[in-house]
C-alpha positions in Angstrom: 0.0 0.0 0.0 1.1 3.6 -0.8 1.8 5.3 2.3 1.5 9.4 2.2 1.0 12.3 4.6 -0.2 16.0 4.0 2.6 18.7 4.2 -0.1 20.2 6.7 0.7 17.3 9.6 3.9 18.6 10.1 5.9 22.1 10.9 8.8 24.0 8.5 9.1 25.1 5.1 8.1 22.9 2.4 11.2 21.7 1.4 11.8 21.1 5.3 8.5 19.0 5.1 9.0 17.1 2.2 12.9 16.0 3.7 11.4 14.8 6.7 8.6 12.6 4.7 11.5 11.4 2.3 13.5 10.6 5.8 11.0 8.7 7.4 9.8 6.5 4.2 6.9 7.5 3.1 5.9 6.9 -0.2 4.1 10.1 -1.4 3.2 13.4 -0.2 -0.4 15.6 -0.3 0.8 19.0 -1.1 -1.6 21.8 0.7 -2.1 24.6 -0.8 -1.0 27.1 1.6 2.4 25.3 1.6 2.9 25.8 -1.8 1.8 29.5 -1.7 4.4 30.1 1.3 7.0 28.4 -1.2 9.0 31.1 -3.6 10.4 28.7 -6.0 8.1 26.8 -8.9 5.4 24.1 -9.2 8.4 22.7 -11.6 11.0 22.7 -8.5 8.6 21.4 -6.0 7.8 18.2 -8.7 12.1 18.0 -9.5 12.4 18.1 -5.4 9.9 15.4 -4.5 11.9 13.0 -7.6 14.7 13.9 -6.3 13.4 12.8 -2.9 11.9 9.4 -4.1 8.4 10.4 -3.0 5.2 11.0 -5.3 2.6 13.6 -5.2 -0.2 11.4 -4.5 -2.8 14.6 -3.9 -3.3 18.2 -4.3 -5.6 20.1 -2.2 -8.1 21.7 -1.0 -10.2 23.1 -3.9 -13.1 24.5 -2.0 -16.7 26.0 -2.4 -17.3 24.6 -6.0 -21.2 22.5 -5.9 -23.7 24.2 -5.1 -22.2 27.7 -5.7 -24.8 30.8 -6.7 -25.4 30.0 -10.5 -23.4 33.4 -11.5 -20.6 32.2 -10.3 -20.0 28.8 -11.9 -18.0 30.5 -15.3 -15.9 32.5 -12.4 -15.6 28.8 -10.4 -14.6 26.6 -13.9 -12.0 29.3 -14.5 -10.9 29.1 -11.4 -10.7 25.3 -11.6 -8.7 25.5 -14.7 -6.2 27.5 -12.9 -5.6 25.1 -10.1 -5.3 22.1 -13.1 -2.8 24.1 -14.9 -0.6 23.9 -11.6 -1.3 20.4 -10.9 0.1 19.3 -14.2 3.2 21.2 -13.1 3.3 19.5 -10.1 2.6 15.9 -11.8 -0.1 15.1 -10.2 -3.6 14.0 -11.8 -5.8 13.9 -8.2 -7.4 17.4 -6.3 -9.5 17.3 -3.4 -12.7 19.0 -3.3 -14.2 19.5 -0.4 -17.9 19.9 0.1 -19.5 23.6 -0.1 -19.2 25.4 3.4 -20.5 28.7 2.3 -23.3 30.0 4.1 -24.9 31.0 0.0 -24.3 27.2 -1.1 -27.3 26.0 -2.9 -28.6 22.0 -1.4 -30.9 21.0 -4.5 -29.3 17.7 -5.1 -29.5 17.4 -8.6 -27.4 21.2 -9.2 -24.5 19.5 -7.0 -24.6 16.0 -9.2 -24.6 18.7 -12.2 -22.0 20.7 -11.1 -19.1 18.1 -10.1 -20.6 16.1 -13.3 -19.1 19.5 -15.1 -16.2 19.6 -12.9 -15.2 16.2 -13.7 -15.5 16.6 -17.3 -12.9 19.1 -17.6 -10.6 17.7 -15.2 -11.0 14.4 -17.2 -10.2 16.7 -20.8 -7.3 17.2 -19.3 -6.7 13.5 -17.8 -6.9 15.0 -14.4 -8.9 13.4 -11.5 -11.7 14.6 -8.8 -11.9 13.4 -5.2 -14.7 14.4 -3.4 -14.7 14.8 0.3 -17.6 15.5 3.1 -16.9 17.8 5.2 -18.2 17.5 8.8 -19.6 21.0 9.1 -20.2 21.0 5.0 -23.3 23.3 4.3 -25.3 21.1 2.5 -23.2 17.4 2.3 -21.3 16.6 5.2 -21.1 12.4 5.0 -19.5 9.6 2.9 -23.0 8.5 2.0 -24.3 11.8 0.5 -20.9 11.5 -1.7 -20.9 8.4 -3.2 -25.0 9.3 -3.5 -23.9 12.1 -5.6 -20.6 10.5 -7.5 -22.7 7.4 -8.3 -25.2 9.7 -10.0 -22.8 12.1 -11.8 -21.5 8.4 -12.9 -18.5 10.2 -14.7 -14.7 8.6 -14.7 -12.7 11.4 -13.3 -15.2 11.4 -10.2 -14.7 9.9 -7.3 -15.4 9.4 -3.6 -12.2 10.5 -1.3 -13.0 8.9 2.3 -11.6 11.0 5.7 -11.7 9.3 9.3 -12.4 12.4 11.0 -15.0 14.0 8.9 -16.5 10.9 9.2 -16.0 9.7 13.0 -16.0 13.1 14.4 -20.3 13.0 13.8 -20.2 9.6 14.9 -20.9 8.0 11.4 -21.6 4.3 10.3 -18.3 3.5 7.7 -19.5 -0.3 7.8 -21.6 0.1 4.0 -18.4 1.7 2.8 -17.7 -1.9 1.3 -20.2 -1.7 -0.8 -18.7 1.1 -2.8 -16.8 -0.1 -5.8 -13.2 0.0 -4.8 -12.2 1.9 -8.4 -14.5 4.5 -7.0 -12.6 5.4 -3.5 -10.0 7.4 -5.7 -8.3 8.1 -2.0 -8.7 7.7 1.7 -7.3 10.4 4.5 -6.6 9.2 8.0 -6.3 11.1 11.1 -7.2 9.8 14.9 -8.7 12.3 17.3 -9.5 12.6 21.0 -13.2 12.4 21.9 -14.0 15.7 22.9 -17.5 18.0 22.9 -16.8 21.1 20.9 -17.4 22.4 18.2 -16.5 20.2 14.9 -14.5 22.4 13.0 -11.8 23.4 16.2 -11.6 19.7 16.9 -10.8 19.3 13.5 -8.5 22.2 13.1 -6.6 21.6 16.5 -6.3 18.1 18.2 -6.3 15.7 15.3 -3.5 13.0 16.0 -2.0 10.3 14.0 -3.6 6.7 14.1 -3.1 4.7 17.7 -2.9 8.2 19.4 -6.6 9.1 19.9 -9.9 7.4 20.3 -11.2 6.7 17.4 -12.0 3.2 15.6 -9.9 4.0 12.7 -9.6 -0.2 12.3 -13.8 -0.1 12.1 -13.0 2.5 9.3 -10.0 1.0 7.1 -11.5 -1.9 7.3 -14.4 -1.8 5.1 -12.6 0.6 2.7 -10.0 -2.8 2.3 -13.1 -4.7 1.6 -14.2 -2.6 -0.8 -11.4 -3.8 -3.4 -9.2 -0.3 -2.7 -6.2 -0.7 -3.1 -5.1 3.2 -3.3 -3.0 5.5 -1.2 -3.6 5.5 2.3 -2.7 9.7 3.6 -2.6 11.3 6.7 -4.1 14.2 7.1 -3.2 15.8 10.5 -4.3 19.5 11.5 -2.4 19.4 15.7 -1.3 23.0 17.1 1.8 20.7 18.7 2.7 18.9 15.5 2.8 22.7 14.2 6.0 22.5 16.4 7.4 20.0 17.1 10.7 18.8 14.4 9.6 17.8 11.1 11.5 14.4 10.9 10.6 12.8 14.4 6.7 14.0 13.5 7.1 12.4 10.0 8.7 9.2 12.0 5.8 8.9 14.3 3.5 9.2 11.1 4.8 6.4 9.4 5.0 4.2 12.1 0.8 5.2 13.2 0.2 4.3 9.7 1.9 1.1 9.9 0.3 0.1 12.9 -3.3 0.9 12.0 -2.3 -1.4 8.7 -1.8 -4.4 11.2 -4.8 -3.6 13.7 -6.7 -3.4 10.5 -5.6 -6.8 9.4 -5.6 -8.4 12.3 -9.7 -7.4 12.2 -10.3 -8.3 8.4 -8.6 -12.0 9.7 -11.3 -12.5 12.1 -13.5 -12.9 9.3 -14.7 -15.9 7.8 -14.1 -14.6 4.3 -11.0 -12.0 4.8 -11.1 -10.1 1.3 -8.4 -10.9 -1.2 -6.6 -7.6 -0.8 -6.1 -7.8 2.3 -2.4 -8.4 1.9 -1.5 -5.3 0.6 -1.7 -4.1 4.6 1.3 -4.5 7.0 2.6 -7.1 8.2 4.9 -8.0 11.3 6.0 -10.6 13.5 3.2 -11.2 16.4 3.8 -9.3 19.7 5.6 -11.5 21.7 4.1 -12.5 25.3 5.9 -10.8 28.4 6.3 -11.7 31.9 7.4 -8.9 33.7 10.7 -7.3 34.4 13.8 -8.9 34.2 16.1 -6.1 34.9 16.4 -2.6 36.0 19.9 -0.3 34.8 20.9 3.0 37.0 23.4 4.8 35.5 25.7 5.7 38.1 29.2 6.5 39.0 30.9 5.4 41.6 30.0 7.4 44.5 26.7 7.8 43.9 26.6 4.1 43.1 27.7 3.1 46.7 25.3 5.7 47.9 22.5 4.3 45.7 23.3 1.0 46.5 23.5 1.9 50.3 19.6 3.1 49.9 18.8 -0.1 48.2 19.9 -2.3 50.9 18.2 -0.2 53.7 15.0 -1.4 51.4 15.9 -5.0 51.9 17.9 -5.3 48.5 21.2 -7.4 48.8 24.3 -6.9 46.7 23.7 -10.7 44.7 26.6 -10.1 42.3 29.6 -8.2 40.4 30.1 -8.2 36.3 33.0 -10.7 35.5 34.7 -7.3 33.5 33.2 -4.2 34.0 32.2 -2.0 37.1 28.8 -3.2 37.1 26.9 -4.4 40.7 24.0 -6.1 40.5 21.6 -6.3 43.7 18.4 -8.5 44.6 15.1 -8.6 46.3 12.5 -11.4 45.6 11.6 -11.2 41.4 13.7 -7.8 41.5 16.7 -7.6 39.4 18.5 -4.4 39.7 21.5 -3.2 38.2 24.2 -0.6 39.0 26.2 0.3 36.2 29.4 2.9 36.9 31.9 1.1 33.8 33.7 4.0 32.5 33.4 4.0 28.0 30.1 2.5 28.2 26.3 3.1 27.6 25.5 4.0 31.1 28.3 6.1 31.2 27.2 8.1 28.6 23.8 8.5 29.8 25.4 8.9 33.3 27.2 12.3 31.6 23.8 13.2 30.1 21.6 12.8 32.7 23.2 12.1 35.9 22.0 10.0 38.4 19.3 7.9 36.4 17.7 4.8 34.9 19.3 4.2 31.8 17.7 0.7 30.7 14.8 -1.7 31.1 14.7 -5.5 30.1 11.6 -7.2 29.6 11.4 -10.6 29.7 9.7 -11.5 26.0 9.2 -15.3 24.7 11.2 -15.0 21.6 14.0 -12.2 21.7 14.6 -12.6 18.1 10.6 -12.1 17.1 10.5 -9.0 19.8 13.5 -7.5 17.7 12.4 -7.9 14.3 9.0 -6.2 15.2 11.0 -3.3 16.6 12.9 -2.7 13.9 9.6 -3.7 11.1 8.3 -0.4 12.9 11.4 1.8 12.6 12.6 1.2 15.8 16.7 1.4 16.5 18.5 -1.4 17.4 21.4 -1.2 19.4 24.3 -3.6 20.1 27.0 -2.6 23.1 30.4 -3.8 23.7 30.5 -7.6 24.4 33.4 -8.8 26.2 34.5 -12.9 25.3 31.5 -15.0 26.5 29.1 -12.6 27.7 25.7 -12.4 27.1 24.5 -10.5 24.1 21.1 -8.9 24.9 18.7 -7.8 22.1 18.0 -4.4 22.7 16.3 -1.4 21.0 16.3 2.5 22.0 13.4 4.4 23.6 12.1 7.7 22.4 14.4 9.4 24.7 17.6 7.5 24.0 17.4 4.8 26.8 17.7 1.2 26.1 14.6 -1.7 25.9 16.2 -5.3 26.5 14.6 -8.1 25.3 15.3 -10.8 27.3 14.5 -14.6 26.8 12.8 -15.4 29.4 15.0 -18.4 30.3 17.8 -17.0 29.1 20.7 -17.2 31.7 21.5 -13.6 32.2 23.0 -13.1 35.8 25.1 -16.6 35.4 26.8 -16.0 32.4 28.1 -12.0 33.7 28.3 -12.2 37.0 30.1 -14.1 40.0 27.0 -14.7 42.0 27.1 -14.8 45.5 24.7 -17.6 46.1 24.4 -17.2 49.8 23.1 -13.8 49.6 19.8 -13.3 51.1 17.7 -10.0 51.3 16.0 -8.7 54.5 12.8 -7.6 52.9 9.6 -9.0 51.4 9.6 -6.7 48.3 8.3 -9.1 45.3 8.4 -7.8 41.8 7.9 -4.6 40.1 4.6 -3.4 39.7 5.2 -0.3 37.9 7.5 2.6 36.8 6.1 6.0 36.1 8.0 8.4 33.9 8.1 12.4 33.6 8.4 13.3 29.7 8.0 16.6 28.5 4.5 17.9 27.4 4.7 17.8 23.7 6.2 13.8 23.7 3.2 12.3 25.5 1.7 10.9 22.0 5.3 9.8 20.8 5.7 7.8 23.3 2.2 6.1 23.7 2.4 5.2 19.7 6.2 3.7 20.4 4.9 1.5 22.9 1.3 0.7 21.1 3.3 -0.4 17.9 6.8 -1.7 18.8 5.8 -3.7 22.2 1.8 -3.8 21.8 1.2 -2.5 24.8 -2.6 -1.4 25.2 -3.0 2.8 26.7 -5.7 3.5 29.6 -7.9 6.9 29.2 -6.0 10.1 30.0 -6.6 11.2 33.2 -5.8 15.1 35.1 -4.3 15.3 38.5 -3.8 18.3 40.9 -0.1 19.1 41.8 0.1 22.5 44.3 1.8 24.2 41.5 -0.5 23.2 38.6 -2.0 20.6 36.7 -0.4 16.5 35.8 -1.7 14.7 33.1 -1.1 11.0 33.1 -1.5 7.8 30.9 -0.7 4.5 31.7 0.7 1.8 29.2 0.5 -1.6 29.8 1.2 -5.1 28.0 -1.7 -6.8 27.5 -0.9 -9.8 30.3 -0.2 -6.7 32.8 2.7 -7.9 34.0 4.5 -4.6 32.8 2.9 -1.0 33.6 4.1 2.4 32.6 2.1 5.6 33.5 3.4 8.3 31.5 3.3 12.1 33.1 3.5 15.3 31.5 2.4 19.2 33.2 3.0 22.3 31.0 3.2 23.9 34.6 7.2 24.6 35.4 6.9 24.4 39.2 4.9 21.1 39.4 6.6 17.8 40.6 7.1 16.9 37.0 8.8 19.5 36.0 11.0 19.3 38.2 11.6 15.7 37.7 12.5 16.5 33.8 14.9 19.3 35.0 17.0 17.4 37.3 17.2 14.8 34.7 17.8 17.8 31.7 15.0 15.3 29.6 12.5 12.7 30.1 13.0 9.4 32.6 11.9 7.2 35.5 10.8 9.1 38.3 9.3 6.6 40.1 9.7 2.9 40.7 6.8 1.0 42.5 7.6 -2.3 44.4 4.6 -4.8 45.2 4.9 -6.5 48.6 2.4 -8.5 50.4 2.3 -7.0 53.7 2.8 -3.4 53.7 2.8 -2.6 57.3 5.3 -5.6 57.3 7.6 -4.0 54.9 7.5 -0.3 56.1 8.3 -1.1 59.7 11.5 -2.9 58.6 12.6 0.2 55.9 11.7 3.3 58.6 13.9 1.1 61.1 16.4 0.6 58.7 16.2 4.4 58.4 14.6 5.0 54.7 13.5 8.5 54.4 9.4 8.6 54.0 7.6 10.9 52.4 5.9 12.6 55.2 1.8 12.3 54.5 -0.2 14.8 56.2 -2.3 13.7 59.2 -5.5 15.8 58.1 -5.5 13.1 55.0 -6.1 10.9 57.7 -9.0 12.7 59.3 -10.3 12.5 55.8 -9.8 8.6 55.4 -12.1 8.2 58.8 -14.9 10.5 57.7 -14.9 8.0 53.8 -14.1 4.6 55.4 -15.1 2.6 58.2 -11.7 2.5 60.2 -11.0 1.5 63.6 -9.1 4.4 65.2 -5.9 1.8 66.1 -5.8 1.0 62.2 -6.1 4.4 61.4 -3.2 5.3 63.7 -1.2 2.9 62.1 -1.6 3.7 58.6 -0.7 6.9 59.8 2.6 6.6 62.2 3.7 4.4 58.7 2.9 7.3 56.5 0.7 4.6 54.4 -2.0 5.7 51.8 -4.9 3.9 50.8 -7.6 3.9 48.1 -10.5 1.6 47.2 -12.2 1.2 44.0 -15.7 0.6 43.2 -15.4 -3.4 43.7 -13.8 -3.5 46.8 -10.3 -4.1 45.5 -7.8 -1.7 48.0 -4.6 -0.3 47.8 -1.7 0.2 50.1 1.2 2.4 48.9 4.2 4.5 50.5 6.5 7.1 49.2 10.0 7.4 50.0 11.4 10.8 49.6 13.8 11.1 46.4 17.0 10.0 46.0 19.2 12.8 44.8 16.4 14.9 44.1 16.0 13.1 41.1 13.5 9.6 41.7 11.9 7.6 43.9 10.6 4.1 45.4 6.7 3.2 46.2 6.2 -0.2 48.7 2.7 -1.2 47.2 0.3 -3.8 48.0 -3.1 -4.4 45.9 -5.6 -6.4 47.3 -9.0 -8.0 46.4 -8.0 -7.4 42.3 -7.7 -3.4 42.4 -5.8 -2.4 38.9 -5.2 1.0 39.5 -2.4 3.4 40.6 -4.4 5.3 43.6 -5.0 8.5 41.6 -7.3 9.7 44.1 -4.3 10.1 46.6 -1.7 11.9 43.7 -3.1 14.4 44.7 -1.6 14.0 48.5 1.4 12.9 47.6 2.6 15.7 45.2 1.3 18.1 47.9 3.6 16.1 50.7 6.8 16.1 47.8 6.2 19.6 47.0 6.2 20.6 51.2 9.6 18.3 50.9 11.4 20.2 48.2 10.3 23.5 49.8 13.0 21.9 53.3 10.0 22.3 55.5 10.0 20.9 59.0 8.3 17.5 58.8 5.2 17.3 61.4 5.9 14.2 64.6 4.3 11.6 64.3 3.9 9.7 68.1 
């Protein structure tokens, strides 16, 4: 399939736009008009540029107000048409967009729009030249797919077709499921473009928070899917109008495009195989190695150097962690508690070290443990992602790896693969002090404007599935957060952003000068258990207010001596709508730069205790501030 964007998804010049589309390997380009107006050199140059790039010009558009106009100005509108085909045919390209009649004057009678694209079409058609014709949403007169192909079937003219749009279609909650019965020769070309759900007004939706494919709500699947069926086998465009994509680089937006594109190829496949008669074309869509299954965390990396590895390290063990190991060659520690592998990496010339320099103090790598390493990679790479390969010292163990959006490193790690064995001289006898289990789930702080980046990386490299966005209250402003899973669960990443500079967020993105792990959550299964030992052993808690407690006894049936104890441990609890409860503390940050959660879920609860964020941003922010903490007898 013909993969192609709109110059109007991303931000530049036009020759900035079309590099970054050549870059990221797109087939063909839509060339807006206003791009092209904005340009000094010639149609000629723009048509020698995109050759020269190895892209086509699959579209020009928009050619508006057309059907339907007052009768005295149809000579005026067929001159004006002419123009526009004189500059396509510079250009080199035989398709032009009209879109349905907005104008306020537009005339409805049916059969005066059939007549006038029927005209339209003929003189594109003179001229070899091709019509698409688009509803849209807040279109005077014609503002679905259905009224089009109502009115290309009955203008029944060869240079006239139907040109489909996921938004203008989705955004007034149409049916697309009958778009299979439209002749796929007719579909001359089909725009995608995903989109929150909001309630506003359709043309500011339209004009200001599309998104690519996978990074909004909409069933664009339940849409491709029937236009597959339909026998198309044309172009398939994004069409993107986001104030953020307006700014952000032109190359990592025209990444992310092609890699939204190829994922709603396989989602769509994957639906048209469910099928009992999966249509014949259905090949022409993506296709990729299978996710692989996961099972949780094998590793965590901190980048570290030495002092602050010993102190790190020293903070680890007051949790209950035990130093299990050290790296047969390189300064590289490795320390254990129950299913928690954790890594301190201070080897001078390597990978951490660099992000050590970077960053500081942080975590430079995850490995998740995947059923076939070699399967996880090639899909990672089948969806642009980079592979990386570090130095391997004589029989060591070579990890499959691949970079995250901000330059950290994914390992894919056999689950029975032998990794501590082979590396390290274990210390078998080591045992830890605590009853920490497993990781639960990291959070990370990324910059505002990388939130749907990094949801689409993780939705089409790894599969993981996104929950709903939700807002959050930090004393200095608001948190938006989304949390990415795998589908088994066994791996959870809540993803936070704040445009607000003083909120905890913030703050975690400047200490780390970019996105990273903020926060590590441990699952235990006794709480009170596992807090007693870490405030004896001295671990810094965050201090929780005690009039959060007040408030717990006026919501929840406690007994005063339960109460009392949830808050002499600093503990915070929540309770969802099934009964399922949660039990989580806080340390305070290490370095200023991230911190540990002890958690323990109970009776099935799934969430992340959002109703206490709140809480504990207000008890970090007091923290920062060096405030006296309050006794607790």
């Amino acid at each position: 399939m013909q993969r192609s964007i709109a110059t109007v998804s991303l931000s530049g010049t036009l020759p900035e736009k079309l590099e970054a589309i050549a870059a990221a390997g797109f087939d063909g380009v839509e060339i807006f008009e206003n791009d092209l107006l904005y340009y000094d050199g010639s149609p000629r140059e723009i048509r020698q540029m995109c050759a020269d790039l190895g892209i086509a010009i699959t579209l020009f558009q928009p050619f508006r107000d057309f059907e339907g106009c007052r009768r005295d100005r149809l000579p005026r509108n067929l001159e004006r048409a002419e123009r526009k085909f004189d500059l396509m045919q510079e250009l080199g390209t035989d398709l032009v967009l009209v879109c349905s009649n907005a104008s306020a004057e537009s005339i409805g009678d049916e059969q005066i729009l059939v007549d006038d694209l029927r005209l339209l079409a003929e003189h594109a058609g003179a001229r070899g030249l091709r019509i698409g014709y688009e509803a849209l949403a807040w279109g005077r007169h014609v503002n679905t797919w259905q009224q089009v192909w109502n009115i290309v079937r009955q203008a029944d003219h060869p240079s006239l077709g139907v040109l489909l749009d996921s938004f203008h279609t989705l955004s007034l909650k149409g049916d697309p499921s009958a778009i299979a019965d439209i002749p796929g020769d007719k579909i001359f070309f089909v725009q995608m473009a995903d989109a929150p759900i909001l309630a506003m007004d359709v043309l500011e939706w339209s004009r200001h928070f599309r998104c690519f494919p996978g990074q909004g709500e909409f069933d664009l699947p339940g849409f491709l899917a029937p236009i597959i069926k339909s026998g198309y086998t044309g172009p398939l465009s994004l069409e993107i109008f986001n104030d953020g994509f307006r700014a952000a680089p032109p190359r990592a937006n025209a990444a992310d495009g092609l890699r939204s594109l190829l994922y709603l190829e396989e989602k769509t496949r994957e639906r048209l195989a469910q099928e009992a008669n999966p249509p014949a074309n259905v090949d022409i869509l993506f296709e990729t190695p299978t996710a692989c299954e996961y099972n949780g965390i094998e590793f965590l990396e901190f980048a570290v150097d030495e002092s602050l590895g010993a102190k790190l390290s020293h903070w680890l063990e007051r949790l209950g962690f035990v130093k299990a190991g050290q790296h047969r060659s390189k300064s590289v520690s490795l320390l254990r508690q129950g299913d928690i592998n954790l890594i301190l990496n201070s080897e001078p010339y390597s990978f951490a070290h660099s992000f050590f320099e970077a960053h500081g103090p942080s975590l430079c790598a995850t490995a998740v443990r995947v059923k076939d390493s070699a399967s996880a990679l090639a899909r990672a790479v089948a969806y642009k992602g980079q592979p990386y390969r570090g130095l391997v010292g004589p029989n060591e163990l070579e990890l499959a790896a691949v970079r995250a959006p901000d330059g950290s490193l994914i390992y894919l790690v056999d689950q029975h693969a032998d990794v501590y064995g082979t590396d390290f001289n274990l210390q078998p006898a080591a045992a830890s002090s605590g009853g920490l289990k497993r990781i639960d789930h990291m959070a990370m702080a990324l910059p505002a404007d990388s939130l749907d980046s990094w949801v689409l990386f993780y939705k089409s490299l790894l599969d993981f599935e996104a929950d709903d966005e939700v807002v959050l209250p930090d004393p200095y402003g608001l948190v938006k957060s989304r949390a990415l899973r795998s589908r088994c669960s066994s791996i959870r990443l809540p993803l936070n952003i704040s445009e607000n500079r003083n909120t905890a967020i913030s703050h975690a993105l400047s200490s780390y000068r970019g996105s990273g792990v903020h926060h590590i959550a441990f699952d235990c299964d006794d709480i009170f258990a596992e807090v007693s030992r870490a405030k004896a052993a001295g671990v810094p808690l965050l201090d929780i207010p005690l009039n959060y407690y007040d408030d717990l006894a006026a919501r929840f049936d406690f007994d005063d001596e339960f109460l009392s104890e949830l808050a002499y441990y600093n503990v915070l609890y929540d309770r969802d709508a099934q009964g399922g409860e949660l039990f989580h503390v806080y340390t305070e940050p290490f370095e200023g730069r991230f911190f540990f959660e002890i958690i323990q879920r109970k009776n099935g609860y799934a969430g992340y205790g959002a109703a206490n964020v709140a809480v504990r941003l207000a008890a970090m922010a007091k923290s920062r501030s060096g405030a006296i903490r309050q006794a607790k007898l």
